[in-house]
C-alpha positions as CSV (number, residue, x, y, z in Angstrom):
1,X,0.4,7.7,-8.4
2,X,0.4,4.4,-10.3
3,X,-2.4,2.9,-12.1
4,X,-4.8,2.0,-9.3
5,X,-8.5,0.8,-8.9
6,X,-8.8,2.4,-5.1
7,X,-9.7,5.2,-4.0
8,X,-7.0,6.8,-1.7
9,X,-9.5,8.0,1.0
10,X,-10.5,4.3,2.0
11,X,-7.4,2.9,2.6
12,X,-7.5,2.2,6.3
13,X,-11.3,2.2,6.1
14,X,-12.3,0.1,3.7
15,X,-11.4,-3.8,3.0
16,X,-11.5,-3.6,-0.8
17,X,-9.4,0.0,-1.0
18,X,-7.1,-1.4,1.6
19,X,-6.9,-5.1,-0.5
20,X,-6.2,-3.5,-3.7
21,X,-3.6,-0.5,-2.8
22,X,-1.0,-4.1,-1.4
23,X,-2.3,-5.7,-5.0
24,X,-4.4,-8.6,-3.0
25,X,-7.4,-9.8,-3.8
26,X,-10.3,-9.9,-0.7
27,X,-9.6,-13.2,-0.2
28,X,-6.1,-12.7,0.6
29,X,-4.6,-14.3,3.7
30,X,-2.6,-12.3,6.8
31,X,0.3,-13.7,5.6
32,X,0.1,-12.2,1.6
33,X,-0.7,-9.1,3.4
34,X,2.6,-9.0,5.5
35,X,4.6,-9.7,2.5
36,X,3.2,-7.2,0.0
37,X,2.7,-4.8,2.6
38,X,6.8,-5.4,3.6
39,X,7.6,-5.5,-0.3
40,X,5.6,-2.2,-0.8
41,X,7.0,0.0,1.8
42,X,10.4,-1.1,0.6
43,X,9.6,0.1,-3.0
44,X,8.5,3.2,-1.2
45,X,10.2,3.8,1.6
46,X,11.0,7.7,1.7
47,X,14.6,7.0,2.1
48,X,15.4,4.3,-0.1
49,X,12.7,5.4,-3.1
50,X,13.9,5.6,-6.3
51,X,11.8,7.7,-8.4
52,X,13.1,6.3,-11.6
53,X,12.0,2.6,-10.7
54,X,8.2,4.2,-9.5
55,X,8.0,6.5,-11.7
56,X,6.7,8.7,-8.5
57,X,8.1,12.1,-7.2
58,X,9.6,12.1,-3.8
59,X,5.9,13.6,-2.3
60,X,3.9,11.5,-4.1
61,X,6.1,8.3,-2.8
62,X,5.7,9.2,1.0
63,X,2.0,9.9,0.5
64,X,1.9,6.1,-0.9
65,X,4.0,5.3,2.0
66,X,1.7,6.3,4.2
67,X,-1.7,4.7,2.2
68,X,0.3,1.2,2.8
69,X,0.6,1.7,6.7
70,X,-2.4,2.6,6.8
71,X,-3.9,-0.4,4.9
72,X,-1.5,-2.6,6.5
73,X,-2.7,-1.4,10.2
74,X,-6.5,-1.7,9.2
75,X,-5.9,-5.0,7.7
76,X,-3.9,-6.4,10.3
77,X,-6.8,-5.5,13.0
78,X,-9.3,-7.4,11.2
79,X,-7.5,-10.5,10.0
């Protein structure tokens, strides 16, 4: 996984975790969140990732995958 300041079991439960794995701030608005979120899951999208670019083994890219829906979900409840 990349460099990160979140801890992977709060993502979806957590505002700050779920903020900081889409690279927003606590302040950020619905709409930042819908456009990192959709830049994100492009990046690592299990069928269009490149691990060259991520620097992130095919596993490791769905398991971030699935830390951005699950951020994006949470965060999309509560904003």
């Amino acid at each position: 996984m990349p460099d990160r300041d979140w801890i992977p079991e709060n993502v979806g439960r957590v505002m700050y975790d779920s903020f900081k794995i889409l690279g927003l701030s606590l302040g950020a608005s619905e709409t930042e969140v819908k456009v990192a979120y959709r830049t994100l899951s492009r990046k690592y999208h299990p069928d269009k990732h490149n691990s060259e670019e991520t620097g992130l083994s095919d596993a490791e890219a769905v398991q971030m995958f699935q830390h951005l829906n699950n951020a994006h979900a949470y965060l999309r409840d509560r904003l």
